[in-house]
One Martini backbone bead per residue (centre of mass of N, CA, C, O) as a GRO file, in nm:
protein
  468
    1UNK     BB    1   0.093   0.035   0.026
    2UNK     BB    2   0.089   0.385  -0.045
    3UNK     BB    3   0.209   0.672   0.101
    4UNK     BB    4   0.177   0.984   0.268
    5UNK     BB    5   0.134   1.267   0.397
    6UNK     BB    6  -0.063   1.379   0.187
    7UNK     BB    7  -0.425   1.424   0.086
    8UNK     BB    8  -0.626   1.555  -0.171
    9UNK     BB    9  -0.960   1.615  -0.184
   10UNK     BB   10  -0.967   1.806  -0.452
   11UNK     BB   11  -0.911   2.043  -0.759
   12UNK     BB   12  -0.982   2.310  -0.661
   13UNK     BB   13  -0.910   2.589  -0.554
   14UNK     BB   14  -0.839   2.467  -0.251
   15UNK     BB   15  -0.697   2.229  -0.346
   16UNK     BB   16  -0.495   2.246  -0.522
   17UNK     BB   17  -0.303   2.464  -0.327
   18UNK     BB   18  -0.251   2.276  -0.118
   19UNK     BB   19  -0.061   2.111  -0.275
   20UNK     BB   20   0.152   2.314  -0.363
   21UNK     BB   21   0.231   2.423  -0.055
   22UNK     BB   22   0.326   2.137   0.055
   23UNK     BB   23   0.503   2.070  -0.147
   24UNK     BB   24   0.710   2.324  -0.082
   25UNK     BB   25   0.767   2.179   0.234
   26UNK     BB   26   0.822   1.878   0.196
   27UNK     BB   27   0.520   1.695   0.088
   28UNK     BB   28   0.348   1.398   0.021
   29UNK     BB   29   0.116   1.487  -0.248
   30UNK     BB   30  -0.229   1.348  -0.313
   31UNK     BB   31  -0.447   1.404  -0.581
   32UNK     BB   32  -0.773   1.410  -0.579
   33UNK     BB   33  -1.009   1.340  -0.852
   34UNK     BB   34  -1.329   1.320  -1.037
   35UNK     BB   35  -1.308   1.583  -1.228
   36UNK     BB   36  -1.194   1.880  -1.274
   37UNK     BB   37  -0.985   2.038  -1.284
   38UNK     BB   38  -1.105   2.375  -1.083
   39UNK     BB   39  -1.359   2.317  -1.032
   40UNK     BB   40  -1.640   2.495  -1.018
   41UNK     BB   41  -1.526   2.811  -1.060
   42UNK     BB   42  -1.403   2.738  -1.314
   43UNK     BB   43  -1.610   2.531  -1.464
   44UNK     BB   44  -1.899   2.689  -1.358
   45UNK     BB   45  -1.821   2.999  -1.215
   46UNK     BB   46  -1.640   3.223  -1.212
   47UNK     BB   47  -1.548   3.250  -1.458
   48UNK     BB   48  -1.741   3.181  -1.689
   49UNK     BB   49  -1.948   3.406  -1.602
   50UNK     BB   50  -1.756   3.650  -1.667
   51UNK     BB   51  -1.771   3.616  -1.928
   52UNK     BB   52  -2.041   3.663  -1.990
   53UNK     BB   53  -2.060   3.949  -1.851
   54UNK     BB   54  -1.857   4.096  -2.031
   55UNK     BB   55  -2.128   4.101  -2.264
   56UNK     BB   56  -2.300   4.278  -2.101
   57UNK     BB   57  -2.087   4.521  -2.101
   58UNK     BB   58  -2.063   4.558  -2.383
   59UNK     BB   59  -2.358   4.618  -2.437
   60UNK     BB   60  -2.374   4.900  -2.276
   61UNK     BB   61  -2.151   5.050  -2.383
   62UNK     BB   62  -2.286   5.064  -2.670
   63UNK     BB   63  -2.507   5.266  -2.555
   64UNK     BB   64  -2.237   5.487  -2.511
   65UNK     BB   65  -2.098   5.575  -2.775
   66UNK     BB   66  -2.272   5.837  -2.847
   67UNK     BB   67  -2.136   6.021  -2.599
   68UNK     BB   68  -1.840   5.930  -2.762
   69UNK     BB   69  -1.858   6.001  -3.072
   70UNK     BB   70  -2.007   5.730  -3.179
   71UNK     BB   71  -2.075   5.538  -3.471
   72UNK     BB   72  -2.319   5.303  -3.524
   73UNK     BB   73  -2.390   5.100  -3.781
   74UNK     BB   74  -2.610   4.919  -3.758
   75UNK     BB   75  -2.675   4.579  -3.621
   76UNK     BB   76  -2.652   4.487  -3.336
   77UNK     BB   77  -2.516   4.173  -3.227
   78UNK     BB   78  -2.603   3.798  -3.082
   79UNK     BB   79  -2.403   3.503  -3.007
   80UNK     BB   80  -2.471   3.248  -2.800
   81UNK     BB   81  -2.289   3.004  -2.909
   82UNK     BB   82  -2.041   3.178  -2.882
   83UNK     BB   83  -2.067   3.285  -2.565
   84UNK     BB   84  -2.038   3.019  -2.477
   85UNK     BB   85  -1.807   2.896  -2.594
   86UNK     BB   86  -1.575   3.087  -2.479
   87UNK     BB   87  -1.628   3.039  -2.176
   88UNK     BB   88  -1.553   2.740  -2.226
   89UNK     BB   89  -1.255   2.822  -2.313
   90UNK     BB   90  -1.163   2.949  -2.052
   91UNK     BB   91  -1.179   2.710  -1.869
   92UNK     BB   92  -1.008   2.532  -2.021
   93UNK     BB   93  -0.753   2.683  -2.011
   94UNK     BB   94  -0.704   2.711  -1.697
   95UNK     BB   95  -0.730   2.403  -1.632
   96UNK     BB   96  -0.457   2.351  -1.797
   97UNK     BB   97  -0.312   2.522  -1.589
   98UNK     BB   98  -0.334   2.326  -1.344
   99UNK     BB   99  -0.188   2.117  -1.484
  100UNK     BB  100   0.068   2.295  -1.512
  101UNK     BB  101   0.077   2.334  -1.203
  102UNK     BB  102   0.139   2.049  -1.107
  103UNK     BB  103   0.360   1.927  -1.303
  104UNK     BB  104   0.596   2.122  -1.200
  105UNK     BB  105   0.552   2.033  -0.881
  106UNK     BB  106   0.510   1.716  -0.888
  107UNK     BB  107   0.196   1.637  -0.875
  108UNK     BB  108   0.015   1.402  -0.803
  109UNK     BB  109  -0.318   1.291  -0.994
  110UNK     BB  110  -0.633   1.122  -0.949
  111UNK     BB  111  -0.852   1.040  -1.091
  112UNK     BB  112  -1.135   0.987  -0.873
  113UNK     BB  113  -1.282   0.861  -0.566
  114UNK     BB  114  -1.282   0.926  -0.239
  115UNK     BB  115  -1.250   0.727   0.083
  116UNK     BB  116  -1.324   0.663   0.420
  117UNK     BB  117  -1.231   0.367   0.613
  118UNK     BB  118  -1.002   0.437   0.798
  119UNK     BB  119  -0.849   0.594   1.167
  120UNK     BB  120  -0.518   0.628   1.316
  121UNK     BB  121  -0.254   0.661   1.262
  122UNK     BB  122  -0.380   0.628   0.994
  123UNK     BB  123  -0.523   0.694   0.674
  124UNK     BB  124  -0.764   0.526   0.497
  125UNK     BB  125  -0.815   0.469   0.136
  126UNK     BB  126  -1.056   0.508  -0.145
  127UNK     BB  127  -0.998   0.449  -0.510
  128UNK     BB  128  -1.208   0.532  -0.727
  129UNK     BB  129  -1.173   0.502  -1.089
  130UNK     BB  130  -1.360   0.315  -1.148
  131UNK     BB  131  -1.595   0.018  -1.150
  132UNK     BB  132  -1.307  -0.180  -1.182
  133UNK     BB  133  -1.137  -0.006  -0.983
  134UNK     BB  134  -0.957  -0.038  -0.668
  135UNK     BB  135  -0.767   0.174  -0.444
  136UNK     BB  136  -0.509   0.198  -0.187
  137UNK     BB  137  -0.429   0.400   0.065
  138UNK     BB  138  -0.183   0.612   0.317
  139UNK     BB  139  -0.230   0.892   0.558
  140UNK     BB  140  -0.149   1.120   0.782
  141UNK     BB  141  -0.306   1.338   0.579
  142UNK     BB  142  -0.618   1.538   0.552
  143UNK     BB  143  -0.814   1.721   0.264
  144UNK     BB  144  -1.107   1.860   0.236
  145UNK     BB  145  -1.236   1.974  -0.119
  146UNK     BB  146  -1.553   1.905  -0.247
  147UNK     BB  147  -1.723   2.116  -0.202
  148UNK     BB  148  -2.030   2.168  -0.391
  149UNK     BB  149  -2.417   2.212  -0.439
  150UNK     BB  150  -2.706   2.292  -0.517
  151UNK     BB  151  -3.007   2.415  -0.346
  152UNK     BB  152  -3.279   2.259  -0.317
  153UNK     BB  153  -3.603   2.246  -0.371
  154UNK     BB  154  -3.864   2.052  -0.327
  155UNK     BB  155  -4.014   1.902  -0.581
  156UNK     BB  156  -3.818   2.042  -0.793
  157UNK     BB  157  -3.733   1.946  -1.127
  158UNK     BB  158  -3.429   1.937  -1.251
  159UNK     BB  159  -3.470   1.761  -1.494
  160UNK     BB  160  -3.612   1.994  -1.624
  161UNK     BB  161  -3.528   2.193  -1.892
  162UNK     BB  162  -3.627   2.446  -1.751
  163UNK     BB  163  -3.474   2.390  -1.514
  164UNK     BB  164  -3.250   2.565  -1.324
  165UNK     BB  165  -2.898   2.611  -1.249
  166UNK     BB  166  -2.643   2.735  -1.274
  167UNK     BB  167  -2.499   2.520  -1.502
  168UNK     BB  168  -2.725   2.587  -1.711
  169UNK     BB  169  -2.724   2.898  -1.751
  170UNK     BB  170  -2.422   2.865  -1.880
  171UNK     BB  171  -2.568   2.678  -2.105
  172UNK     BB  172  -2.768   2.787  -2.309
  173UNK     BB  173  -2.919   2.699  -2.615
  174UNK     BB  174  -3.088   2.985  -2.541
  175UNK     BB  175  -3.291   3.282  -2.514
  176UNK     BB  176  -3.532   3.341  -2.276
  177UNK     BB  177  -3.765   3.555  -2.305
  178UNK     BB  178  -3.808   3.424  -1.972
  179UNK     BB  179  -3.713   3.449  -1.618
  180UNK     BB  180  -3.740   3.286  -1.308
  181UNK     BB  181  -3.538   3.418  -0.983
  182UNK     BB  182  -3.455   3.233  -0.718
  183UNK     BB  183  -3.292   3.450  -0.553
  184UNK     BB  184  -3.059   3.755  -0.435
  185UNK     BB  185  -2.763   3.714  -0.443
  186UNK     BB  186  -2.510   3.689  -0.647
  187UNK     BB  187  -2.612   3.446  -0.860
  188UNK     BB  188  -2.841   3.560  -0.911
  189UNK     BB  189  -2.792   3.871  -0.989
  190UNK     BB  190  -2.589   3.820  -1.211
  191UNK     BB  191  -2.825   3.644  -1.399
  192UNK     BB  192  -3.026   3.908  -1.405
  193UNK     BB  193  -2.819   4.101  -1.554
  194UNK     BB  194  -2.733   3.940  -1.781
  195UNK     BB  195  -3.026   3.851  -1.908
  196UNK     BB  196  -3.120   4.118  -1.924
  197UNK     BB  197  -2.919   4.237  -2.144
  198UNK     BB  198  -3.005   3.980  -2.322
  199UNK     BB  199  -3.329   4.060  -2.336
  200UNK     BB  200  -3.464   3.950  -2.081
  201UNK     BB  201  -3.722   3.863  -1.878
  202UNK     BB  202  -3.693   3.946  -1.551
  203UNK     BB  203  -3.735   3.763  -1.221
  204UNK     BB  204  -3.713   3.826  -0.852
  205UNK     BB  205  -3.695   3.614  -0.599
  206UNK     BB  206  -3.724   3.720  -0.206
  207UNK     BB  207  -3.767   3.660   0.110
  208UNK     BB  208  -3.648   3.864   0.152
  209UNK     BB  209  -3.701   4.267   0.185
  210UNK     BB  210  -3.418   4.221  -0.019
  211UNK     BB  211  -3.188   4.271  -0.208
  212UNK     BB  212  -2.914   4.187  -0.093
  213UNK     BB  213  -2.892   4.070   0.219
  214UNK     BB  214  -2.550   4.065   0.296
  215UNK     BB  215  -2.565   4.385   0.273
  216UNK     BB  216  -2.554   4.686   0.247
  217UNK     BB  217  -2.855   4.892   0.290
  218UNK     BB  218  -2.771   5.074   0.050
  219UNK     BB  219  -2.661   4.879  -0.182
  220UNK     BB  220  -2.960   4.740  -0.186
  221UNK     BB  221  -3.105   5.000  -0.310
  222UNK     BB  222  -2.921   5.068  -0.543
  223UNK     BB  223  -2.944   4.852  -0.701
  224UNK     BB  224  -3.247   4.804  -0.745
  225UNK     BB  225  -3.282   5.072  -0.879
  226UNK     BB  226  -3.126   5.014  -1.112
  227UNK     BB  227  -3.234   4.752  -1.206
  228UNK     BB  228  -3.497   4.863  -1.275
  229UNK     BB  229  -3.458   5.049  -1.456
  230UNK     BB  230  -3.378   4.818  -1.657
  231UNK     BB  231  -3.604   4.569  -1.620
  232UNK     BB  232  -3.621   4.441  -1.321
  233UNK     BB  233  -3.801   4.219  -1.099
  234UNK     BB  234  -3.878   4.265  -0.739
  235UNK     BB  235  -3.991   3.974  -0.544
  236UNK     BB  236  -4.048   4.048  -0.192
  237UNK     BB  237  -4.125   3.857   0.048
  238UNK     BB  238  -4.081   3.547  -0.092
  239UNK     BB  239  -4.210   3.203  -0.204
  240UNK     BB  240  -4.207   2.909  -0.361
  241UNK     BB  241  -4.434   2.687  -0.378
  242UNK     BB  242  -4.448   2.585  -0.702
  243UNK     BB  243  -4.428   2.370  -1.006
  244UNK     BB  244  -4.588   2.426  -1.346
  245UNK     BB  245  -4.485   2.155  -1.650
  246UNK     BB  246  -4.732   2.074  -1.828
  247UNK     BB  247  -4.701   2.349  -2.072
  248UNK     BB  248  -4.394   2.399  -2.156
  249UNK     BB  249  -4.382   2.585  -1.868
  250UNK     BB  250  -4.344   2.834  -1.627
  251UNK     BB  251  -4.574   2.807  -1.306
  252UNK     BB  252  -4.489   3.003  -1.043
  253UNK     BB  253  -4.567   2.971  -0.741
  254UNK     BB  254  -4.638   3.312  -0.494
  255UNK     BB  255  -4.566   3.401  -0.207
  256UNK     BB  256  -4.682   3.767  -0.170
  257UNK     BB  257  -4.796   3.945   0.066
  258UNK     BB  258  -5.030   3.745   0.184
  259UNK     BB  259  -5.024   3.614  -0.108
  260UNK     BB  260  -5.121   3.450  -0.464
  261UNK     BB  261  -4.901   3.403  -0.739
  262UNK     BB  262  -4.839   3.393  -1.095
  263UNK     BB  263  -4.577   3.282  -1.297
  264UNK     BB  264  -4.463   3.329  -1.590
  265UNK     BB  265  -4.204   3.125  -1.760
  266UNK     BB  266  -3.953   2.985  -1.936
  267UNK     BB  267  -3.741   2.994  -1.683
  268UNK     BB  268  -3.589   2.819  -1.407
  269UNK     BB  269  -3.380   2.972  -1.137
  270UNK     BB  270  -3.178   2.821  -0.898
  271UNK     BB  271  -3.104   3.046  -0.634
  272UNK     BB  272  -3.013   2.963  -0.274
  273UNK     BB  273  -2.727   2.763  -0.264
  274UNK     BB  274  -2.523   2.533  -0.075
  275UNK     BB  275  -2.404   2.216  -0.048
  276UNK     BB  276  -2.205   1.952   0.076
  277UNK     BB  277  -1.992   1.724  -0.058
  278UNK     BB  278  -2.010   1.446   0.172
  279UNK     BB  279  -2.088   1.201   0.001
  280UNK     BB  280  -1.892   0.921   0.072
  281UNK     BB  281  -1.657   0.976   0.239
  282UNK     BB  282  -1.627   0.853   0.557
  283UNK     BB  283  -1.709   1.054   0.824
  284UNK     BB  284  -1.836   0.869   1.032
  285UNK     BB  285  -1.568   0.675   1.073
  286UNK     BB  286  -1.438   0.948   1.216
  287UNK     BB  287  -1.669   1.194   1.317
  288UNK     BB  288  -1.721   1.368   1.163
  289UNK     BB  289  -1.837   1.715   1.170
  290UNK     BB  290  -2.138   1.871   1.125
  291UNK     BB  291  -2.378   2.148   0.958
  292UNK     BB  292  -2.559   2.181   0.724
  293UNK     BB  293  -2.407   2.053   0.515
  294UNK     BB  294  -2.109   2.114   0.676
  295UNK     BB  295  -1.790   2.112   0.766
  296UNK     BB  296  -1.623   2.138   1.079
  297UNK     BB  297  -1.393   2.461   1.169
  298UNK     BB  298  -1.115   2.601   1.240
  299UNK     BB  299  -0.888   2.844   1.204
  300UNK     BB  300  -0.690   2.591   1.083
  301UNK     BB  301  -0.894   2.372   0.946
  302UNK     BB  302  -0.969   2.180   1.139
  303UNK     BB  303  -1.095   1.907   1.264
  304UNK     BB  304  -1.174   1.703   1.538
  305UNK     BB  305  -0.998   1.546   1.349
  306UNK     BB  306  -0.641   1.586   1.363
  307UNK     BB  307  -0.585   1.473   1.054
  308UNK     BB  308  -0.827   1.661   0.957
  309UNK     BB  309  -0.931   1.860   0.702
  310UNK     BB  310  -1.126   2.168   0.574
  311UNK     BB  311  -1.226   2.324   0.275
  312UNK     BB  312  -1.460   2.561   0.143
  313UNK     BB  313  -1.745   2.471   0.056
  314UNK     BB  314  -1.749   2.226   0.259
  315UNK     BB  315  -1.795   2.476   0.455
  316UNK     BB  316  -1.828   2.704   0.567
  317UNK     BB  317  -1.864   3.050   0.602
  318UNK     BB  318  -1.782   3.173   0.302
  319UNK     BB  319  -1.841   3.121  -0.059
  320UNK     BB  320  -1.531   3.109  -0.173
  321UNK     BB  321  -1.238   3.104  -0.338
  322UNK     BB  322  -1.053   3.248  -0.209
  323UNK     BB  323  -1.083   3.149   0.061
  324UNK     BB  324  -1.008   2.837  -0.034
  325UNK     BB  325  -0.718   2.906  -0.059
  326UNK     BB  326  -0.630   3.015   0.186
  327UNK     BB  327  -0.708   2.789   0.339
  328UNK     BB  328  -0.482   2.636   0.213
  329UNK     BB  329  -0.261   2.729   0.348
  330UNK     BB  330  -0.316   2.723   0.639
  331UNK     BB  331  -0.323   2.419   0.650
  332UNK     BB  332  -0.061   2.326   0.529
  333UNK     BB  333   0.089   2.453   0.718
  334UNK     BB  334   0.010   2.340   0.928
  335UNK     BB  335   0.128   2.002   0.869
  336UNK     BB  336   0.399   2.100   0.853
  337UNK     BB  337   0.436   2.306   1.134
  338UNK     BB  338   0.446   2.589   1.113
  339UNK     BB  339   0.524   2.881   1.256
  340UNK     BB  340   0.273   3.116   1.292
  341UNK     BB  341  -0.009   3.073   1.168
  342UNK     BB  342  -0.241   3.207   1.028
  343UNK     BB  343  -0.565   3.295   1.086
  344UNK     BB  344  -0.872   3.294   1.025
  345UNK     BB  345  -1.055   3.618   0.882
  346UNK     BB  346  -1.388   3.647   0.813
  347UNK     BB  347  -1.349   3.986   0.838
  348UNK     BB  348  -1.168   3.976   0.548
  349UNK     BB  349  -1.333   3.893   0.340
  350UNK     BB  350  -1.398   3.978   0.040
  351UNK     BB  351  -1.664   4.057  -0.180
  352UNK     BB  352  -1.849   3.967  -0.504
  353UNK     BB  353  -2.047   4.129  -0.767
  354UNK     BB  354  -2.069   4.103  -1.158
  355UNK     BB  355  -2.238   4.304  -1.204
  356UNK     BB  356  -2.437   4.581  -1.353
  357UNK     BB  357  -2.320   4.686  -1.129
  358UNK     BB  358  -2.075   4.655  -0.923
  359UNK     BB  359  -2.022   4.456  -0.596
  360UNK     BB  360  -1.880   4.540  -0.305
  361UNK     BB  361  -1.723   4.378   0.014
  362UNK     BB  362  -1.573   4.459   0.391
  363UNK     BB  363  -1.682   4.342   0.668
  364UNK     BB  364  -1.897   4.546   0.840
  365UNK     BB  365  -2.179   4.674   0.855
  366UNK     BB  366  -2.380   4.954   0.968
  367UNK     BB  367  -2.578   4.703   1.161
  368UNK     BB  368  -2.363   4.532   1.282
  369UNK     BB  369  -2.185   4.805   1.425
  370UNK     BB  370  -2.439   4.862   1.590
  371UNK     BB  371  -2.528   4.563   1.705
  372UNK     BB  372  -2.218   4.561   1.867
  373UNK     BB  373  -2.202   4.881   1.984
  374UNK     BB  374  -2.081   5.088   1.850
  375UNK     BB  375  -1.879   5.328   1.738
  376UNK     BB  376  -1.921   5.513   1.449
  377UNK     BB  377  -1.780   5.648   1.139
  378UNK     BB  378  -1.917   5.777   0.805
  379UNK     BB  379  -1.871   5.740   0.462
  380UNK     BB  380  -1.926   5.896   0.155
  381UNK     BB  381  -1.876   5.833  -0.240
  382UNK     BB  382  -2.000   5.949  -0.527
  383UNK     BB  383  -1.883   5.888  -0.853
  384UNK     BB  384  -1.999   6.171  -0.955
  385UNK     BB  385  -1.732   6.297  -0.807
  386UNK     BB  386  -1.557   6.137  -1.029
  387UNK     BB  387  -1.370   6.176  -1.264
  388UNK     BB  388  -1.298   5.871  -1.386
  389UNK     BB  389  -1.628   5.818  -1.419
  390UNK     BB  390  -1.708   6.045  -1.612
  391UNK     BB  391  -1.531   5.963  -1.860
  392UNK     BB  392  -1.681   5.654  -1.860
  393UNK     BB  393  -2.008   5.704  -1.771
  394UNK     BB  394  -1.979   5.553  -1.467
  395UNK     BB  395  -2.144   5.713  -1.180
  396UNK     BB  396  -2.287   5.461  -1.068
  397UNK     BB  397  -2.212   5.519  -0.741
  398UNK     BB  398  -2.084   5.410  -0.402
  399UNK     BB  399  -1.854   5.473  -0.124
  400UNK     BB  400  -1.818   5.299   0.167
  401UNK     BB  401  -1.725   5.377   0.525
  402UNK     BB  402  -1.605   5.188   0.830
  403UNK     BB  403  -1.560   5.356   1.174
  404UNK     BB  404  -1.372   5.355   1.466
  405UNK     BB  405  -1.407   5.600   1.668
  406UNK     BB  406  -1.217   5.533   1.877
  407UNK     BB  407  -0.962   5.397   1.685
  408UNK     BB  408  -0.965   5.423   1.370
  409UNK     BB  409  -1.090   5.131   1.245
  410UNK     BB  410  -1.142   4.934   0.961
  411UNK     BB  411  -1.448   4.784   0.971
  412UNK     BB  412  -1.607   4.893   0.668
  413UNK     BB  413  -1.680   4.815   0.281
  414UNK     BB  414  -1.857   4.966   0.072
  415UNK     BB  415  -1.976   4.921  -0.304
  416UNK     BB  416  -2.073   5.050  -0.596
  417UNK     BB  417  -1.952   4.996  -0.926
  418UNK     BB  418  -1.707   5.065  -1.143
  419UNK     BB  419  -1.470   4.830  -1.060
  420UNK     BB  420  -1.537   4.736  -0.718
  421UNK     BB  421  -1.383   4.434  -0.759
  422UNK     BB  422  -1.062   4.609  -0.724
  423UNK     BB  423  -1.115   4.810  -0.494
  424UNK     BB  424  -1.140   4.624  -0.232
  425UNK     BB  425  -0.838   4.525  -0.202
  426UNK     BB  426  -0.737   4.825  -0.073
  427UNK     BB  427  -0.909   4.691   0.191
  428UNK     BB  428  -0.765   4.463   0.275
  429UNK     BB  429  -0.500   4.537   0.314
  430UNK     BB  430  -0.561   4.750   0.536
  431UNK     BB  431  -0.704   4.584   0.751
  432UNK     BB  432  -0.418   4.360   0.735
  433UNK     BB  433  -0.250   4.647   0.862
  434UNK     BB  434  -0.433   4.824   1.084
  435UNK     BB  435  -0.562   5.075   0.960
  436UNK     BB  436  -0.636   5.394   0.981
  437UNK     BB  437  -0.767   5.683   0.882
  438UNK     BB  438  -0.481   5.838   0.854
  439UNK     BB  439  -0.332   5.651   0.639
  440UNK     BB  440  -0.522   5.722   0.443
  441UNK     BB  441  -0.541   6.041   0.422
  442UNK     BB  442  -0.194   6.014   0.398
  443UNK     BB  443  -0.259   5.943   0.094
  444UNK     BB  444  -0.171   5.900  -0.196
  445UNK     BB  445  -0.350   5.966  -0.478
  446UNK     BB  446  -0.399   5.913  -0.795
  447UNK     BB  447  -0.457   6.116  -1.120
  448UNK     BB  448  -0.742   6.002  -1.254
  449UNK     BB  449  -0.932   5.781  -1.040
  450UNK     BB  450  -1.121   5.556  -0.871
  451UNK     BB  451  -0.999   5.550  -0.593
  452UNK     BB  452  -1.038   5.829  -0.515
  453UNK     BB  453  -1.299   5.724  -0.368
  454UNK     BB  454  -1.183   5.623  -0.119
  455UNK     BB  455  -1.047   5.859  -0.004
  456UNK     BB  456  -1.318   6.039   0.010
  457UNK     BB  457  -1.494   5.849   0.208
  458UNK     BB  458  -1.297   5.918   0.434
  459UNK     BB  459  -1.276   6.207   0.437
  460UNK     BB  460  -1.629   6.203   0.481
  461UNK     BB  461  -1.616   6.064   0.788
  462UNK     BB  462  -1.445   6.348   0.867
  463UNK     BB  463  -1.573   6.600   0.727
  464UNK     BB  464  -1.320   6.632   0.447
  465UNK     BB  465  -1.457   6.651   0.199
  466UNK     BB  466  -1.354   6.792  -0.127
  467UNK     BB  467  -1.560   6.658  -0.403
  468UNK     BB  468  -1.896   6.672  -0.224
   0.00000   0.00000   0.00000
């Protein structure tokens, strides 16, 4: 039976980057996937989806061309199956760099399902390679890297064509003449945006009583507003309660303001969230923690049992490609035994939301930090009032800073408008440098930039914003 140091189950985000930076440590590596590696992110979630968004930038931007002096001749056509192609090979792309990514680091791969067999001195694995091959190994530690799959609602068949996953939404055969959206997080929004974009009509059903409900209430106030705008339907305060597709369309009852109504559409997608994949796994075997369908983790990515790790979206929130990758260094590190590994702090962990206009966050929102007692000052500074973002005629939108008042501390950042996904980076390193208000409002911004919005809000905060 063949040893290793670490197994990593899982070649996502988060399992990839675990193998290479053990590799890195000079630790005996074997990564197992199932499925192709860069997982979900890559192949499913954030890249292709972004190639999508992209198409629907562009489609928006042409319609400011008459603004710059650009005069286009004749109908700008849209080809959906062009559209989903060039994403499609964007995934494969990315996907083939992590196979040589992975082959540069010298790190073994094996394609299979693995599962906990036993765990003593060593935890023993099974792995199905196909139908008729199952081989066994032995590792003295594991991590769980296994992702997640969408959380559906019971009764409602997603085997039927009309109904659709986030997974589906990204290869439509065709554009759909209109859409029902049960959830408005950041996948409901996004794919709300682009198909507004492409000509669909969209109608966005939301449990809670506003849409981004994980956001700043400006920034999902100011969304609304924007999206409304634009032609999406959104009912709060909702919920999906049956769906008939007896007439080859999909007949939505919808409980609505406590009253039901049908709202008639091409296609339904499912964006309530996900759970994680767990099953198969044998976790029972070693008797991990689970909660809500995702195994429990400490700051260091273990679980209650010593030699097992879990990482990504099979763990607790926030489901983050990026927190995944994180805590694979952290897992790694912990593991090869490095002194000092830092702990995860998920108040620091940027979130991103790809739609037109672009929303991020991070840190406490103004009800957070009131309901925690804080005494905070806030700043707000919107695009309107920025050089860089009216050459761009892109004003819609602004950033919010929120400080502790007593300590000068950045405990949170919202914002909306064009590429402040981009934008939130710079209060990441903040954050992480434990910066206050003043280590910004003494930093000297390029000009003409769309930043110059963060240096304004923060000086917005402490009434000294000087260009609005």
């Amino acid at each position: 039976m063949r040893k290793f140091d670490l197994v990593v189950l899982g070649g996502g985000p988060g399992g990839y980057v675990a193998a290479i930076r053990a590799k890195q440590l000079g630790l005996n590596v074997l990564l197992i996937e199932n499925n192709e590696l860069g997982g979900v992110c890559l192949n499913w979630g954030c890249i292709p989806t972004k190639a999508l968004l992209k198409v629907s930038e562009f489609k928006n931007n042409i319609k400011k061309f008459k603004d710059f002096g650009i005069e286009v001749n004749g109908k700008i056509t849209f080809d959906i199956k062009n559209i989903i192609q060039r994403s499609r090979n964007v995934s494969k792309q990315l996907s083939n760099g992590v196979k040589h990514l992975l082959k540069k680091n010298n790190i073994e791969v094996i394609k299979g399902f693995g599962s906990i067999l036993k765990n003593k001195e060593e935890i023993i694995l099974s792995i199905l390679k196909d139908e008729a091959s199952n081989i066994k190994i032995s590792s003295k530690n594991l991590i769980i890297a296994t992702g997640a799959k969408p959380r559906l609602i019971s009764g409602i068949d997603i085997k039927n064509d009309n109904i659709w996953t986030a997974k589906d939404a990204m290869v439509p055969k065709s554009l759909p003449k209109s859409i029902t959206i049960i959830g408005s997080g950041a996948i409901g929004i996004e794919f709300a945006s682009f198909y507004n974009d492409m000509g669909s009509k969209v109608t966005v059903i939301e449990m809670e009583n506003r849409i981004l409900p994980n956001e700043d209430l400006e920034v999902s106030e100011t969304a609304r507003n924007i999206f409304v705008k634009r032609g999406i339907t959104f009912l709060s305060n909702s919920s999906l309660i049956s769906v008939d597709t007896s007439k080859n369309r999909i007949i939505s009852k919808i409980k609505f303001n406590n009253k039901t109504i049908d709202l008639e559409s091409e296609k339904l997608l499912l964006a309530i969230g996900i759970t994680g994949n767990i099953e198969n796994l044998g976790l029972e075997k070693s008797k991990i923690n689970t909660e809500n369908g995702h195994i429990v983790t400490d700051d260091k990515m273990r679980t209650n049992v010593k030699n097992i790790y879990a990482i990504g979206d099979v763990t607790q929130p926030p489901w983050l490609a990026h927190k995944a990758s994180h805590e694979a260094i952290i897992a790694s590190e912990t593991i090869a035994g490095l002194k000092d590994v830092h702990s995860l702090d998920k108040n620091s962990i940027p979130s991103c939301t790809y739609s037109y206009p672009q929303i991020a966050s991070i840190g406490l929102n103004e009800k957070q930090a009131k309901d925690k007692g804080l005494k905070i000052k806030i700043g707000s500074f919107p695009f309107l009032g920025n050089g860089k973002s009216i050459t761009m005629s892109a004003s819609d939108g602004f950033i919010k800073t929120i400080f502790n008042d007593e300590t000068g501390e950045l405990i949170g950042a919202h914002m909306i408008g064009t590429e402040v996904t981009e934008l939130i980076n710079s209060f990441s390193i903040a954050k992480q440098l434990e910066t206050t208000e003043k280590d910004i409002m003494n930093t000297v911004f390029a000009h003409p930039t769309l930043s110059e919005a963060l240096h304004e809000s923060v000086l917005a905060a402490y009434n000294r914003a000087i260009h609005f």
